[in-house]
C-alpha positions in Angstrom: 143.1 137.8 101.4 143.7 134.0 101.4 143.3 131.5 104.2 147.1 130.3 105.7 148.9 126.9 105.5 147.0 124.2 107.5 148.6 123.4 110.8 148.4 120.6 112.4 148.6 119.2 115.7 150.5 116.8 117.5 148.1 113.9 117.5 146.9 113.1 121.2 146.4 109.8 122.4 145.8 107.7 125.8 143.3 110.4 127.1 142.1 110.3 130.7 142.7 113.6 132.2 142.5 117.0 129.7 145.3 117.0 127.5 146.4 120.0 125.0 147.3 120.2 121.5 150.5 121.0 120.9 151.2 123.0 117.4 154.8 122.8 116.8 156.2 122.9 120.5 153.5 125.4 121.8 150.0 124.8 123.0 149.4 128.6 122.0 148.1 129.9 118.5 148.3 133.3 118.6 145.8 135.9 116.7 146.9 139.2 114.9 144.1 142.0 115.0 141.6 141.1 112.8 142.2 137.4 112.4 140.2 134.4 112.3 141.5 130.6 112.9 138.8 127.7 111.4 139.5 124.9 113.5 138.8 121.4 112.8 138.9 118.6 115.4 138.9 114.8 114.3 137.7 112.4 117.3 138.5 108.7 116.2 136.4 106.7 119.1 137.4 103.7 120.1 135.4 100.1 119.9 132.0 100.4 121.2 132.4 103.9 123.0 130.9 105.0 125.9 132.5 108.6 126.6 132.9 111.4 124.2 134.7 114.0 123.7 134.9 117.0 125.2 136.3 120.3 123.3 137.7 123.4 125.4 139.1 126.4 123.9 140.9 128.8 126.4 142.3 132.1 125.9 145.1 134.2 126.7 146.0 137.6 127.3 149.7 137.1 127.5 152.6 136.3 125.4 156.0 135.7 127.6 153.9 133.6 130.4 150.8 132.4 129.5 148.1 133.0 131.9 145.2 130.3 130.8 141.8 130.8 131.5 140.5 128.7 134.4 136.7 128.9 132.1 136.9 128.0 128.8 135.7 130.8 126.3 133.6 128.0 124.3 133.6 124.3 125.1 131.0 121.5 123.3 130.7 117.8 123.1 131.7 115.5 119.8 129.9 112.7 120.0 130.9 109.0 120.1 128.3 107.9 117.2 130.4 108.8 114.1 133.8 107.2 113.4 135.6 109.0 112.8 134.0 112.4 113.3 135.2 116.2 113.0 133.8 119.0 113.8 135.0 122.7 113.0 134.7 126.1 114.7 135.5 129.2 114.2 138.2 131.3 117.0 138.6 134.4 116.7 138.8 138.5 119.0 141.3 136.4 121.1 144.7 137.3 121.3 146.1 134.3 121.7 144.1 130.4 122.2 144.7 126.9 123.3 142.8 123.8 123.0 142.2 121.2 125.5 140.6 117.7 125.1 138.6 115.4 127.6 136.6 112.4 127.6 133.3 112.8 128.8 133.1 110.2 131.4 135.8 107.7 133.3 135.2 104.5 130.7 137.0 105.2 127.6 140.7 106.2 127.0 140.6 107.9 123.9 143.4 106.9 121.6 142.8 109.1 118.5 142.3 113.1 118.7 143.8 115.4 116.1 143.7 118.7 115.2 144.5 121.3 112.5 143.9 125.1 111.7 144.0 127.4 109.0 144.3 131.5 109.4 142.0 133.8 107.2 145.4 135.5 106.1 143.5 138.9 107.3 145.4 140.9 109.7 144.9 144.9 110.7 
């Protein structure tokens, strides 16, 4: 199978408090059995950074009314050294996902996040 279109993500700026990226109208990207999503966060810091960011992926067992996760299933750190700097991951046995954004302290707002994923096409 081949990997999907790229989707991206509304771009999030003035970051202070954890904000989610929003794919077409929905924080949710849903998985069919057997799917993957490589995801691929870009973290643009600003001017002599202190704070970096924080990455939380969340799951979902519902599809009318999402009930989030409190606990993020995976959540790491992209540091403030590179400008810009991505970093991908893989998602996947999750029925459906969101992903939230932080800083990692209370000095920066961060101006620049995106985001974008790409399915493996494989579905059971």
């Amino acid at each position: 199978m081949t990997w999907g279109t790229e989707t991206a993500a509304t771009q999030l700026t003035s970051i202070t408090a954890e904000q989610f990226f929003s794919f077409g109208g929905s924080t949710w990207v849903y998985l069919n059995p057997g799917e993957a999503a490589h995801v691929q966060v870009k973290y643009n810091p600003v001017g002599s950074p202190t704070d970096h960011l924080i990455v939380a992926v969340y799951g979902t067992l519902d599809d009318a009314t999402q009930v989030s996760d409190v606990t993020p299933f995976m959540e790491f750190t992209v540091d403030k050294g590179s400008d810009p700097n991505y970093v991908s991951f893989i998602v996947s046995g999750l029925y459906g996902y969101r992903i939230g954004v932080r800083r990692s302290g209370t000095t920066d707002t961060i101006t620049d996040a995106d985001c974008s994923y790409r399915k493996d096409g494989v579905s059971l």
